[in-house]
N, C-alpha and C positions, 0 to 999 in steps of 0.2 A: 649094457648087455642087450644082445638083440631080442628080441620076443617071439617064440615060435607060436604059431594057430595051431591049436591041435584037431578044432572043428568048428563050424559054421551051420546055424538054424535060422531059416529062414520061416517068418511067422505069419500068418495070415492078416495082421495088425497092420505089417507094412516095416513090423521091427525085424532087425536081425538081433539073432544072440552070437558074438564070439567068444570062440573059451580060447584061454590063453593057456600053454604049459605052466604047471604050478600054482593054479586055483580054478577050485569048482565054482567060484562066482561069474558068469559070463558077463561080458561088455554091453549093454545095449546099443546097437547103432543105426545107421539106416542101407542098404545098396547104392547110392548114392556115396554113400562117404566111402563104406570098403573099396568102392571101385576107386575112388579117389586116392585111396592110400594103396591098393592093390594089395589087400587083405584076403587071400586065399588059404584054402584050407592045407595043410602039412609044409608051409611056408614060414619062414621067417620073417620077422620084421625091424627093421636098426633102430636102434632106441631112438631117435631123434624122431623120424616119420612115428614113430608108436609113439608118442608125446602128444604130436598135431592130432594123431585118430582118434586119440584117447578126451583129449579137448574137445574136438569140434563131434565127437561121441556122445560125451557127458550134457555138454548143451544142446544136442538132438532130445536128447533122452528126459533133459527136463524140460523143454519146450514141448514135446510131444506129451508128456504127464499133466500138465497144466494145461493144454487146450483140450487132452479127453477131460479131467475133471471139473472145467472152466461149461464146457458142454451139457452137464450135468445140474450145475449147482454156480452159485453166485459167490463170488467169495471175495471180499476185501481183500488189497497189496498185502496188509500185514499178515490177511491168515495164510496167504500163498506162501509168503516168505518163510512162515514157519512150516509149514509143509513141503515145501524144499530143504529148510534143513532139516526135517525129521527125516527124508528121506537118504540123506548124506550126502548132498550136495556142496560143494565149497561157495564161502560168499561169492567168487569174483561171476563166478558162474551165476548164481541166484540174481546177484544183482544186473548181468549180460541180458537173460530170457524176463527179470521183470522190464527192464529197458525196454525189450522187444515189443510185448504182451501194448506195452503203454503208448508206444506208437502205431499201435496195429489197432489203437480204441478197445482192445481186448478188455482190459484193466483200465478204469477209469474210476476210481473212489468218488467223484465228485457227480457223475452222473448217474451211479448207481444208488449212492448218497440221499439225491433228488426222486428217484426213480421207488424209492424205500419208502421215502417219508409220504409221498402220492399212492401209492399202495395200501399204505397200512392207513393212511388217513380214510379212503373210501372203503377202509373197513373197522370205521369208527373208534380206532385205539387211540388210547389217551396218549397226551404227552408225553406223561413218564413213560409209558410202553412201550412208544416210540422210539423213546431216548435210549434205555435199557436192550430194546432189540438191536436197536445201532454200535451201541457198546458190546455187544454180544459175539456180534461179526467183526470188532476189532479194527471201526470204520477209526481214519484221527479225530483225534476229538474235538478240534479246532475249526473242524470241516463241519461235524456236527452241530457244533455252536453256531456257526454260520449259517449252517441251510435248514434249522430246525427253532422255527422263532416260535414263543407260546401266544395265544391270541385265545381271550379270554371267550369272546364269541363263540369261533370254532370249536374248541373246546365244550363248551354249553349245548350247540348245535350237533355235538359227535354225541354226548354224552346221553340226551333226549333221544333219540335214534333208537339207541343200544338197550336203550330204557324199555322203550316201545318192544323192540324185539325179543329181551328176553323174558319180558313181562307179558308177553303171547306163547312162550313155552314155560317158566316158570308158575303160573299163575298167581302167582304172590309177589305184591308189590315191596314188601319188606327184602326178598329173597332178591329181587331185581335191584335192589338199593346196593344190598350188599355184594352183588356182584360186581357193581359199577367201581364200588370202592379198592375190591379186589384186584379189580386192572387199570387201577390208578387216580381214579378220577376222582378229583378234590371232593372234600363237604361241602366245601361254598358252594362247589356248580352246582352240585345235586341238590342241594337245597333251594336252588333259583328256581328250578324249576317243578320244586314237588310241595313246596311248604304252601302250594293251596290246595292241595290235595287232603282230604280229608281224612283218609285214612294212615296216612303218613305224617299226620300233624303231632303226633306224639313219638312218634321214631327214634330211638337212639341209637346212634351212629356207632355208640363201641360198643354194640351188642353182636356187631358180626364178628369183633375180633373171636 
């Protein structure tokens, strides 16, 4: 059955909206495609051309959703994917624009991956924090285990840092202990580096629980 336009908005976005007879929901598209399909308003369209507009629509629409919120925010393949379909996209489609996204370096799990763990590393977070923030953003976890080696040193070396810093705003080195522990960071480290400390020579460690 052919598809009438009952009307056409033209958005300062760059989007179009068309309403079709027999739903208030409009189409999103672009000027570009209606000219291509010759989408005017109080016109008809044969179902077969209303199939291709409605496609090469729906893939505007999510290509254009994922490069403004891509612009915005950082976001793992997988949380895109879910974000495509909470939006109500079909797979074929989802899987079309991440295709695109991935050869356009848009989307790259493995560089952002790399890019995450250098980030949060020069900002002294432990391991586990690391680990947990990467799982958070729903990076694979097999990419994780690859680009997120533990290293006992670095570790030690974050942990002393963190130590220093928040033991120049907390003023208590008990208080400082227990924060370190709260964002992940082992006994063992902490204690390499504080059991000559005198004041923390009697410290017990599940007093912060």
């Amino acid at each position: 059955m052919d598809k009438f336009v009952k009307n056409i908005k033209y958005l300062n976005s760059g989007r179009v909206k068309v309403y079709i007879e027999g739903s208030n929901i409009p189409i999103i598209s672009s000027s570009p495609i209606i000219t291509k399909y010759n989408i005017h308003k109080d016109n008809k369209v044969q179902d077969s051309d209303f199939e291709l507009f409605l496609k090469d629509s729906n893939l505007f629409y999510a290509m254009d959703y994922c490069m403004r919120i891509l612009s915005r925010f950082s976001y793992s393949i997988s949380q895109i994917k879910k974000k495509l379909k909470r939006k109500g996209f079909e797979g074929s489609v989802i899987k079309e624009v991440i295709g695109r996204l991935e050869e356009l370096q848009i989307l790259n799990d493995e560089e952002k991956i790399l890019s995450e763990i250098k980030r949060m590393n020069n900002k002294n977070f432990s391991y586990l924090r690391i680990k947990n923030e990467l799982y958070k953003k729903d990076y694979d976890k097999e990419l994780i285990s690859k680009y997120l080696i533990y290293d006992n040193a670095i570790e030690k070396r974050k942990a002393e840092k963190l130590f220093k810093k928040k033991l120049s705003i907390l003023k208590d080195k008990n208080k400082a202990v227990c924060y370190l522990l709260r964002t992940g960071f082992g006994s063992n480290i902490i204690y390499d580096f504080t059991k000559s400390d005198e004041n923390l020579e009697e410290f017990k460690f599940d007093e912060c629980n």
